[in-house]
C-alpha positions as CSV (number, residue, x, y, z in Angstrom):
1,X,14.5,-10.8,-8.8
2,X,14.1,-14.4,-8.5
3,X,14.2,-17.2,-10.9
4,X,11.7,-18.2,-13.3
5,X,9.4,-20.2,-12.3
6,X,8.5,-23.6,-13.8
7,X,5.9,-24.4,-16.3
8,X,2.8,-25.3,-14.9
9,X,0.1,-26.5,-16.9
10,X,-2.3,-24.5,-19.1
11,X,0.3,-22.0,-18.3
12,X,-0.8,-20.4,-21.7
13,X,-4.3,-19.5,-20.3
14,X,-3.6,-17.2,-17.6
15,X,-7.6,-15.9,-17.2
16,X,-8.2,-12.7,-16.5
17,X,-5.1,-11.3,-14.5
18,X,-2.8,-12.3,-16.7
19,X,0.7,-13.8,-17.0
20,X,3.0,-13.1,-14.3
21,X,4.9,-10.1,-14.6
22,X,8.0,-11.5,-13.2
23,X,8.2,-13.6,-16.6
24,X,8.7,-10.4,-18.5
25,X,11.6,-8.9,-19.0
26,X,10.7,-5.4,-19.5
27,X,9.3,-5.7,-15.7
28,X,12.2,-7.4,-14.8
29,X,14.4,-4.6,-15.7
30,X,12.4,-2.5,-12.7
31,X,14.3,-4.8,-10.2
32,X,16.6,-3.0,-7.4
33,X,15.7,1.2,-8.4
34,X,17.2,3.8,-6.6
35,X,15.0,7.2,-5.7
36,X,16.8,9.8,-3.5
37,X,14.4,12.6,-2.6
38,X,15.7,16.0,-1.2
39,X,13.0,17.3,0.1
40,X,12.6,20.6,2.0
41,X,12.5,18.6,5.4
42,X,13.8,15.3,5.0
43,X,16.1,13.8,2.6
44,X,15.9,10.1,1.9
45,X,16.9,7.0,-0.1
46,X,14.6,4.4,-1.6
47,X,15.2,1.1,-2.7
48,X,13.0,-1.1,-4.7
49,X,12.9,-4.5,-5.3
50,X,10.1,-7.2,-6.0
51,X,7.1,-7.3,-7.6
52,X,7.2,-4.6,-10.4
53,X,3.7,-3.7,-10.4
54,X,3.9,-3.8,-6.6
55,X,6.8,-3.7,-5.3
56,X,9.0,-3.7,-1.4
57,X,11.1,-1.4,0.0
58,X,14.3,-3.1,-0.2
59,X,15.9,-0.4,1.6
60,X,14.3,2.9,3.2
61,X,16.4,5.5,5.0
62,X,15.0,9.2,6.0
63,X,17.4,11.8,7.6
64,X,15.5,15.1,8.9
65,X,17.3,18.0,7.6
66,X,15.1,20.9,7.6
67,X,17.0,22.3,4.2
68,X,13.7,24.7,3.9
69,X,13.6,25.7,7.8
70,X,14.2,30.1,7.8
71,X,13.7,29.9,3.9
72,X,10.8,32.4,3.8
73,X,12.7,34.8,6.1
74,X,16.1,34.2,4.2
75,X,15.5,33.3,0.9
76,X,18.3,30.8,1.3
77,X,18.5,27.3,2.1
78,X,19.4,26.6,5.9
79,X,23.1,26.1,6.2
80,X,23.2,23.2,8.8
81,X,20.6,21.8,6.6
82,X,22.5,21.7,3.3
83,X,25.7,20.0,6.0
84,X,23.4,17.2,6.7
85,X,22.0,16.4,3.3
86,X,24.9,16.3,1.6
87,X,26.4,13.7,4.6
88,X,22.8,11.7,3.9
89,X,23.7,12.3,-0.3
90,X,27.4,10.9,0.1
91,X,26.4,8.1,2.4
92,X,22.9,7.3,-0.1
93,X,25.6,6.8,-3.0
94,X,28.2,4.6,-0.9
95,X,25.2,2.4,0.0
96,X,23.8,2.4,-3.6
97,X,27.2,1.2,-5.2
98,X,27.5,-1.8,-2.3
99,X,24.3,-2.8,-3.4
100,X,25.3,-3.2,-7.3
101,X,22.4,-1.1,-8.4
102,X,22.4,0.9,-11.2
103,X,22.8,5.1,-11.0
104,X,20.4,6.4,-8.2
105,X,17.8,8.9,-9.7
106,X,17.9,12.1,-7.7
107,X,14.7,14.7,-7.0
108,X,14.8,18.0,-6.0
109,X,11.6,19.9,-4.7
110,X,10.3,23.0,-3.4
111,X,13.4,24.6,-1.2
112,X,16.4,23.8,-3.4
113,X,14.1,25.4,-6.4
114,X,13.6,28.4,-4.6
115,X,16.1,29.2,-2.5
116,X,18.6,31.6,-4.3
117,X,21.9,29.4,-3.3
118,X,19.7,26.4,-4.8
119,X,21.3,26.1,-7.8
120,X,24.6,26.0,-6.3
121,X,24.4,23.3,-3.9
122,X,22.8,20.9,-6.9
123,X,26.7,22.3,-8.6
124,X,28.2,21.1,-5.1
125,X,26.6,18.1,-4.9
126,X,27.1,16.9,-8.2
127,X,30.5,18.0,-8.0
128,X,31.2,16.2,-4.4
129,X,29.0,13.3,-5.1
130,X,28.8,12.7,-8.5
131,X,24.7,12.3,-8.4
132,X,22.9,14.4,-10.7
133,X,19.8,15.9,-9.0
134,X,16.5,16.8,-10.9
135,X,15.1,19.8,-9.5
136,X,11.5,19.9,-10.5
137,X,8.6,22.4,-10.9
138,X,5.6,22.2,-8.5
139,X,3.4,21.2,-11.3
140,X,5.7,18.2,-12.0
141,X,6.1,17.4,-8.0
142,X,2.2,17.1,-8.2
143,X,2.2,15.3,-11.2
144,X,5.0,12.8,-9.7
145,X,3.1,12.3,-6.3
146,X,-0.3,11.4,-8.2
147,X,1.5,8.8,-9.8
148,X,2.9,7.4,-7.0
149,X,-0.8,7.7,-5.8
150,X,-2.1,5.5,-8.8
151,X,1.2,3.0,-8.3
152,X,-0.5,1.6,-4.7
153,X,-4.8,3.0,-6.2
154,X,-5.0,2.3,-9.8
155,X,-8.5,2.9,-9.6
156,X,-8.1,6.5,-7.8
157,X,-10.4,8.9,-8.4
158,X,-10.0,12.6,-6.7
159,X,-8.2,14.9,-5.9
160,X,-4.0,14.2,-4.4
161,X,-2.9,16.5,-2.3
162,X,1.3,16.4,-1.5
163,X,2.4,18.3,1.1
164,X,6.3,18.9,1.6
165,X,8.1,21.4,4.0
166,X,8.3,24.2,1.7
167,X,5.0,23.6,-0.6
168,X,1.9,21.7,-0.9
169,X,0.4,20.2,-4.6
170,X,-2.7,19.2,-5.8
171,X,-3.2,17.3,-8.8
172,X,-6.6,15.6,-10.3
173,X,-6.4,11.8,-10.6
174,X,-9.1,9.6,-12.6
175,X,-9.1,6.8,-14.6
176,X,-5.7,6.0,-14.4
177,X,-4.1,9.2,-15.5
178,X,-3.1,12.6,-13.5
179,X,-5.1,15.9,-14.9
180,X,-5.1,19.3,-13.8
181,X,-2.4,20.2,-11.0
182,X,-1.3,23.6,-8.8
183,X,1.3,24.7,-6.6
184,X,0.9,26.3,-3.2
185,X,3.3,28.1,-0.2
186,X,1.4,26.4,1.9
187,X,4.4,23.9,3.7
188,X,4.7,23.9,7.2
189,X,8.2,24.6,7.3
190,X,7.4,28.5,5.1
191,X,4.4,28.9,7.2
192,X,7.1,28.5,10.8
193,X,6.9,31.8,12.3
194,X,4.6,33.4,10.8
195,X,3.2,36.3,13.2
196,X,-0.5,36.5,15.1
197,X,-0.9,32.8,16.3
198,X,-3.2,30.6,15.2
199,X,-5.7,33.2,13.9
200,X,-3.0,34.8,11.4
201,X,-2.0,31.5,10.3
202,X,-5.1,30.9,9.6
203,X,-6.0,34.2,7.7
204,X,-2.8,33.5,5.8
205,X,-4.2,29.8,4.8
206,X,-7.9,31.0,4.2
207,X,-7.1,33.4,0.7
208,X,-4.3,30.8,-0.7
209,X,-7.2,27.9,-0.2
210,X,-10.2,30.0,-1.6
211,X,-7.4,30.5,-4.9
212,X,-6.8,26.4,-4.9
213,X,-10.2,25.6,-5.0
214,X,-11.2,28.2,-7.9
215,X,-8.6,26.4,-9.8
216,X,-9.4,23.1,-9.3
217,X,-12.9,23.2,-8.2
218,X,-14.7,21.5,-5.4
219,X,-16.5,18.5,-6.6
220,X,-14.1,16.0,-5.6
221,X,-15.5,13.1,-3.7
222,X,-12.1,11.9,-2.0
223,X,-9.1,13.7,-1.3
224,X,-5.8,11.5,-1.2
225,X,-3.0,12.6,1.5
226,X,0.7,12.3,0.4
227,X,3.1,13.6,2.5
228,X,5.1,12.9,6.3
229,X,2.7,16.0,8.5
230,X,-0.6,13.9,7.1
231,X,0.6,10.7,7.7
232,X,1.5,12.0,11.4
233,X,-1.7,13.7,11.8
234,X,-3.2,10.3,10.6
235,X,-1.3,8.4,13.0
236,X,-2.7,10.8,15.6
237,X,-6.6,10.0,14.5
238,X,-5.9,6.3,14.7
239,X,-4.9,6.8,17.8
240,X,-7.6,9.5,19.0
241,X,-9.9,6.6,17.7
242,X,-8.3,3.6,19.4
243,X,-8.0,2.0,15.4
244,X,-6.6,-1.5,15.9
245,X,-4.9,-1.7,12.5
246,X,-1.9,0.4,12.7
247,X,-1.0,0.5,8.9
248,X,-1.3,4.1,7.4
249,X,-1.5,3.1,3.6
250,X,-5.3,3.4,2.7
251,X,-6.5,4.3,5.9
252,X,-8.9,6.4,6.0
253,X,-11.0,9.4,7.7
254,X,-14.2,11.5,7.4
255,X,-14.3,14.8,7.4
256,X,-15.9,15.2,11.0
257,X,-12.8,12.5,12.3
258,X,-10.4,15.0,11.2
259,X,-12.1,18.2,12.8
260,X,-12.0,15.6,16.2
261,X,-8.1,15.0,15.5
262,X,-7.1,18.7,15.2
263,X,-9.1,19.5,18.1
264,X,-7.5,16.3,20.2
265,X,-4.1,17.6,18.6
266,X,-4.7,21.7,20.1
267,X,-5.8,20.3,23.4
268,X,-2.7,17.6,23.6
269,X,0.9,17.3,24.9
270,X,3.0,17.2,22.2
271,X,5.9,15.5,23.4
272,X,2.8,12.6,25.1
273,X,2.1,12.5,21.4
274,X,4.9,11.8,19.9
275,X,5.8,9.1,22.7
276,X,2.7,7.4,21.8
277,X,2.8,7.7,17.5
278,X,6.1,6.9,17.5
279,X,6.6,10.1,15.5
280,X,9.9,11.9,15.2
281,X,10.4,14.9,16.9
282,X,11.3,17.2,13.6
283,X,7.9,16.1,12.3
284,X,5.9,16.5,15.3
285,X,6.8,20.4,15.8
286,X,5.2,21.0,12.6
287,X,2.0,18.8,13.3
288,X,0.2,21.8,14.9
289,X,0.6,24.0,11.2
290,X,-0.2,21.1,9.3
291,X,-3.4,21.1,11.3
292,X,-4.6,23.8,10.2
293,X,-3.6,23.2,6.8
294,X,-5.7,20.5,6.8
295,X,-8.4,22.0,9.0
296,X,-9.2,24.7,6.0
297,X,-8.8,21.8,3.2
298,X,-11.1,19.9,4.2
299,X,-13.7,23.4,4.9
300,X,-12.9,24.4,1.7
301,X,-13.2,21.2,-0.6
302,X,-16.2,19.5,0.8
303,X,-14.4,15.5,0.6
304,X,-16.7,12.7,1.5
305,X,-14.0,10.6,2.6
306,X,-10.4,11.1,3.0
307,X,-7.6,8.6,2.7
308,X,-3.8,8.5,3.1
309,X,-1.4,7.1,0.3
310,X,1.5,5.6,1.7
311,X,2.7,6.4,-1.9
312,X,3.7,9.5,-3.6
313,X,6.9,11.1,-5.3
314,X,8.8,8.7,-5.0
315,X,7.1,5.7,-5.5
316,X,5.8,8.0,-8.8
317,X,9.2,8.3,-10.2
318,X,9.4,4.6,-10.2
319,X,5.9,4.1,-12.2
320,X,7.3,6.9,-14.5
321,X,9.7,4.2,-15.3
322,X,7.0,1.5,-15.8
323,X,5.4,0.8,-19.6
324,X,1.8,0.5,-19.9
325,X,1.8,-3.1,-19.6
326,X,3.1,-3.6,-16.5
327,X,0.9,-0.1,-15.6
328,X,-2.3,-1.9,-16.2
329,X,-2.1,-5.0,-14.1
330,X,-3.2,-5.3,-10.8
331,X,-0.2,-4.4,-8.1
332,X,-2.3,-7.1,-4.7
333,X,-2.0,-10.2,-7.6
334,X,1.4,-9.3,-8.9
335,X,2.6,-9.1,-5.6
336,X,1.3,-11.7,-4.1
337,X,2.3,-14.1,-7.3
338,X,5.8,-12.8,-6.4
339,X,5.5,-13.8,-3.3
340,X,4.1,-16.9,-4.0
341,X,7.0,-17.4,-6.2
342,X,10.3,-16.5,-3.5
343,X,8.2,-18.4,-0.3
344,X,5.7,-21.1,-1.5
345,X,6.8,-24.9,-0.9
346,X,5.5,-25.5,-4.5
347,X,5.2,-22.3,-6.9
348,X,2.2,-22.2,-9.4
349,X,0.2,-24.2,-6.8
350,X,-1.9,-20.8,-6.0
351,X,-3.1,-21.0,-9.6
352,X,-4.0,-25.0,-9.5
353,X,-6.1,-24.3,-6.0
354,X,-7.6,-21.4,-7.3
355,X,-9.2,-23.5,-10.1
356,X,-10.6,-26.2,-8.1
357,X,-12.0,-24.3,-5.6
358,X,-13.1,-21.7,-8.1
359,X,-16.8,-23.0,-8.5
360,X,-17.8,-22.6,-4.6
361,X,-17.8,-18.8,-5.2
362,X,-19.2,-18.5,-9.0
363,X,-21.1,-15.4,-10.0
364,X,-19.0,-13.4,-7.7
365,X,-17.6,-9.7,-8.8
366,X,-14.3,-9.1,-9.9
367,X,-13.6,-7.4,-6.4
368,X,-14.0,-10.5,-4.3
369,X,-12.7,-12.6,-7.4
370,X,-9.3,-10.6,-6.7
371,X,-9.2,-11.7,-3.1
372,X,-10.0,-15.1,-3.5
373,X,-7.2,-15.5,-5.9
374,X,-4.9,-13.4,-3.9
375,X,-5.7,-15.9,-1.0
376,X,-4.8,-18.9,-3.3
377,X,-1.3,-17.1,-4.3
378,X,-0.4,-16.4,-0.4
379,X,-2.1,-19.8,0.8
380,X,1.7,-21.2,1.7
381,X,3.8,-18.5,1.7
382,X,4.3,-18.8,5.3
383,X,4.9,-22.7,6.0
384,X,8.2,-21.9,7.1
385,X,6.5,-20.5,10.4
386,X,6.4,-23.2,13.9
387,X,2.9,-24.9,12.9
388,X,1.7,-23.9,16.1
389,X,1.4,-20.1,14.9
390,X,1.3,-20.3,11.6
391,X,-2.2,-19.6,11.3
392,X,-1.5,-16.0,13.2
393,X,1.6,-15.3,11.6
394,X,-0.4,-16.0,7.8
395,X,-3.3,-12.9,9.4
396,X,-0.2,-10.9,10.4
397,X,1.2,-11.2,7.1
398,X,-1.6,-10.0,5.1
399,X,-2.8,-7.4,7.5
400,X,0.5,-5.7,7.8
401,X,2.2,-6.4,4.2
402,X,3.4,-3.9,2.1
403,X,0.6,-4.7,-0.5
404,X,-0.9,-1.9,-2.5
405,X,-4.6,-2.6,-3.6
406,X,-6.2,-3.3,-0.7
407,X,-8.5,-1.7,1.6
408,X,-7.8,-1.9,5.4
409,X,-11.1,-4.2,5.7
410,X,-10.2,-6.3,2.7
411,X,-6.8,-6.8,4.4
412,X,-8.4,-8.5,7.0
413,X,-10.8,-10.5,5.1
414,X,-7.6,-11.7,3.7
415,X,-6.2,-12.2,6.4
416,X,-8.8,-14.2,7.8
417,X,-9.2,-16.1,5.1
418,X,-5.4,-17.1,5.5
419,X,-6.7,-18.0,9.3
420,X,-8.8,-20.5,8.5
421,X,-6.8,-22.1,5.4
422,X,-4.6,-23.3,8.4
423,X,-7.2,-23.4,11.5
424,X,-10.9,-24.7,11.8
425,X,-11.6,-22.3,14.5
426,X,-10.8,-18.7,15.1
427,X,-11.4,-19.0,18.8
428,X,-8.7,-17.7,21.4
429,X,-6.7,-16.2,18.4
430,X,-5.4,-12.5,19.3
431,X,-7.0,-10.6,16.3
432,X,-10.6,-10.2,17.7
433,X,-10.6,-6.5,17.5
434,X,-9.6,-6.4,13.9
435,X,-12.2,-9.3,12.6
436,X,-14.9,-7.4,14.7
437,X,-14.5,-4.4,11.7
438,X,-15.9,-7.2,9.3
439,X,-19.4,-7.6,8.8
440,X,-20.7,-10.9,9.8
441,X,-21.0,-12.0,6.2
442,X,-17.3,-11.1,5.5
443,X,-16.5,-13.8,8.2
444,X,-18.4,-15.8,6.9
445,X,-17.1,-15.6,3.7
446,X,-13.8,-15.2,4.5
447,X,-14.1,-18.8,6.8
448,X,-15.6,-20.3,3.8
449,X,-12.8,-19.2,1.9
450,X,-10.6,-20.1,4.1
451,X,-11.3,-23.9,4.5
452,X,-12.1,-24.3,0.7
453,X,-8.4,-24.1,0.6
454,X,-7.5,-26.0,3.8
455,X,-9.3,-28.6,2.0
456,X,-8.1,-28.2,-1.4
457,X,-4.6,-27.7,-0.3
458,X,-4.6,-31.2,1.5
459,X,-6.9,-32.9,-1.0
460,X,-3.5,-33.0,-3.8
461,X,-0.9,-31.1,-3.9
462,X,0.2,-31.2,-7.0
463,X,-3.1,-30.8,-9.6
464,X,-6.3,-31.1,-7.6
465,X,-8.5,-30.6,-10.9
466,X,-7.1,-33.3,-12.8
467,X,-8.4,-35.5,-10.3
468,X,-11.5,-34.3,-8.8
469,X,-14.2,-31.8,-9.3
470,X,-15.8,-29.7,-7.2
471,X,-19.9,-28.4,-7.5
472,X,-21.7,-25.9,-5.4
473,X,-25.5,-25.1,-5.2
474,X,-26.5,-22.5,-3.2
475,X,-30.3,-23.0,-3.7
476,X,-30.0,-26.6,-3.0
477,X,-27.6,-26.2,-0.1
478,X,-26.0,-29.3,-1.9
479,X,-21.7,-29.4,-2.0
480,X,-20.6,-32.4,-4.3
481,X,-16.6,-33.8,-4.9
482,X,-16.9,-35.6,-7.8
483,X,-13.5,-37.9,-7.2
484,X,-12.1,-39.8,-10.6
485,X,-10.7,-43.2,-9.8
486,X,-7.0,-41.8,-9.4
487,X,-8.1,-40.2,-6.5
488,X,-10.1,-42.7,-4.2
489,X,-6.4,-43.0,-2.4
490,X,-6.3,-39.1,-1.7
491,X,-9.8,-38.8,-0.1
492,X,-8.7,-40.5,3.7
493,X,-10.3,-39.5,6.9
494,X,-8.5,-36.0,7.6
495,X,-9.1,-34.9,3.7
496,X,-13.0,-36.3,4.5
497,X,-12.8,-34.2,7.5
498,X,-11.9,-31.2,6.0
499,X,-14.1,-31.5,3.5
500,X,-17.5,-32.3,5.8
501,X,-16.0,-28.7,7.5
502,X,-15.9,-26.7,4.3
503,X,-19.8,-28.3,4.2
504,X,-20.7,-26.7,7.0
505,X,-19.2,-23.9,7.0
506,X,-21.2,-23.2,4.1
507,X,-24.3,-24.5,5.3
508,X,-24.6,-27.2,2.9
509,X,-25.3,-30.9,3.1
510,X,-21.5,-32.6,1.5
511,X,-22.2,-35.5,-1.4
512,X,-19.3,-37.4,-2.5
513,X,-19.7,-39.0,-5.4
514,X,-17.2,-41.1,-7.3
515,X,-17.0,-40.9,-11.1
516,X,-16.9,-44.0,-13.3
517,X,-12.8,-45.1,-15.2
């Protein structure tokens, strides 16, 4: 983690989304965490580092090893499989140790806990490697993925649905806790082979699904996607659809889009696929099965929407690790307050802008509220960038950040915002494809938004509120700077200029008035 960061005043009075977490030492003690994840495909190593609530992949590395491929058939776990995780194990350990963090935690799931020689490789590998592996029940997989779920959602509300290579879970997520969850066979890599093409697959699928939905009923509004084969097939639908925003956390599909993609996917090359998705060639064989997976999940459960969580075990092993607290808060402000804090020319400036500006956007809802401030905490992070792109490389940022909390449109509402805090105009800039999924009042409000900071940011850059006050009326179309005597220097032409363009971009006629000593 970084340092602390300076007192700032009225530090004490943080409003409503609290003190920084990175001023806690109980979410400190999150910093640098270690998940390794044996898996019944893939095997892989997780590093975390950054904002607790929030936090980056310090270091991500996947190896394929089918360790569940012939299962069903053998009842063992596939021998060049259990050669190539325990290379990935041994190797995920070195790394671990030349990073200084402390003990890895290790997860087991579905094909090490059924395969009869299961309980002698975790023997071998703890004997080999020294790392300890947890090999959990389904009901706890599903209970681990839908935290991991709530980690990046903490307003989720649905049902999560995990599918490995060996099994698939479903859990019941809603108000901030996981409910109800189940088990199923129903991995792509136990349902290779299976005899009678697509129509026995399917009349394998069909009885197994009818049983899930008994158990957990039907009513669920949204369904949540954890797992590699969904986040393929999603890949897929964004490209069926020609989606501009190619990031996979929180995107999401209907119902009807996902009947389109499995057809697209029957009638389509593979290999043309793959090529196109950037999607491995392990992963893409098993595609076609996840398909139809998903094919009778979505006939059987009825979702309104349907979204994909970037999120799942093992991001939930690291909010098992998390104390209420640090649960609670908001993972967009905590990580972009980090953020704010490692890149920023002048940390706890997001704060100080945020309150000046504050009273152009009164009697908004705590949604927008969120992004405003969230726009005020990232408003710099980028200065480092050639000024001649800095205004593109501050959308690129937000649009394409690992930042939890955020849907796809409010990602570019931020982003635009971030435009226009550097740039009057957003003319000639190559993003025209993703503003055109805002409405025209997001634009708007996001351009607003935008060069209330451009202003405020250049207006004083230390405290703008202890030297001048800003006042909106909507009804009156009136916006007023009330400047204090201490700050007749600050307001010169390009600060007048900016100001006269926050005026109009708000439609409003600009009064500057100067307050008496």
């Amino acid at each position: 983690m970084t340092d602390l960061p300076r007192t700032e005043p009225g530090q004490q009075d943080w409003g409503i989304f609290g003190r920084p977490l990175f001023l806690d030492q109980e979410a400190r003690a999150l910093s640098r965490v270690g998940v390794v994840d044996v898996g019944s495909n893939s095997v892989r190593l997780v590093v975390f580092d950054g904002a607790a609530r929030s936090p980056a992949y310090f270091y991500n590395e996947k190896i394929m090893c089918g360790l569940g491929a012939g299962l069903r058939e053998t009842g063992r776990l596939n021998p060049e499989g259990k050669i190539r995780a325990m290379s990935a194990i041994r190797r995920f350990q070195t790394l671990a140790k030349g990073m200084g963090i402390p003990p890895l935690t290790a997860v087991a799931t579905a094909a090490v806990r059924e395969a009869e020689d299961g309980p002698a490789f975790r023997e071998e590998i703890e004997r080999e490697t020294g790392l300890s592996l947890w090999v959990i029940d389904g009901e706890e997989e599903a209970r681990l993925s839908a935290q991991g779920v709530l980690l990046g959602w903490p307003e989720a509300d649905g049902l999560v649905c995990d599918i490995g290579g060996s099994s698939m879970e479903l859990a019941i997520v809603s108000k901030g806790t996981v409910g109800q969850r189940i088990t199923s066979p129903l991995g792509p890599l136990k349902l290779l082979g299976l005899t009678g093409g697509r129509k026995g697959l399917k009349d394998h699928i069909a009885p197994i699904m009818k049983d899930l939905a008994a158990a957990m009923g039907t009513n669920h509004k949204r369904i949540y996607l954890v797992g590699g084969s969904w986040r393929a097939i999603a890949r897929i639908d964004m490209e069926r659809r020609n989606y501009p925003l190619h990031v996979l956390h929180e995107y999401r599909m209907s119902s009807r889009s996902v009947t389109e993609t499995i057809k697209f996917i029957r009638k389509s090359d593979m290999a043309e696929l793959r090529a196109k998705t950037g999607t491995s060639s392990a992963r893409m064989s098993l595609v076609p099965i996840a398909a139809e997976v998903l094919r009778q999940l979505v006939r059987t459960f009825h979702p309104k929407e349907i979204c994909i969580s970037s999120y799942g075990i093992r991001e939930g092993l690291l909010y098992e690790q998390m104390p209420e607290s640090v649960r609670a808060r908001d993972p967009l402000i905590e990580a972009c307050r980090f953020s704010e804090q490692k890149d920023a020319r002048m940390p706890g400036f997001g704060k100080r802008l945020h309150a000046f500006i504050e009273p152009v956007f009164r009697a908004r809802q705590y949604e927008k509220m969120r992004l405003i401030r969230a726009a005020c905490l990232l408003h710099d992070v980028t200065w480092r960038a050639h000024p001649d792109y800095r205004a593109e490389v501050c959308f690129d940022n937000a649009t394409r950040a690992n930042l939890g909390g955020l849907t796809h449109n409010e990602r570019i509402f931020l982003g635009l915002a971030l435009l226009h805090r550097y740039k009057n105009s957003r003319e000639n800039t190559p993003f025209a494809e993703l503003i055109e999924m805002l409405s025209d009042k997001e634009i708007r409000d996001a351009e607003v938004l935008g060069k209330a900071m451009r202003f405020g940011a250049m207006f004083a850059v230390d405290a703008p509120t202890d030297v001048a006050k800003l006042d909106y009326f909507p009804k009156r179309k009136e916006l007023i700077l009330t400047l204090s005597p201490d700050a007749e220097d600050l307001f010169g032409e390009v600060t007048n200029a900016r100001f006269q363009s926050l005026a109009s971009s708000l439609g409003a006629t600009p009064d500057v008035r100067h307050a008496k000593a």
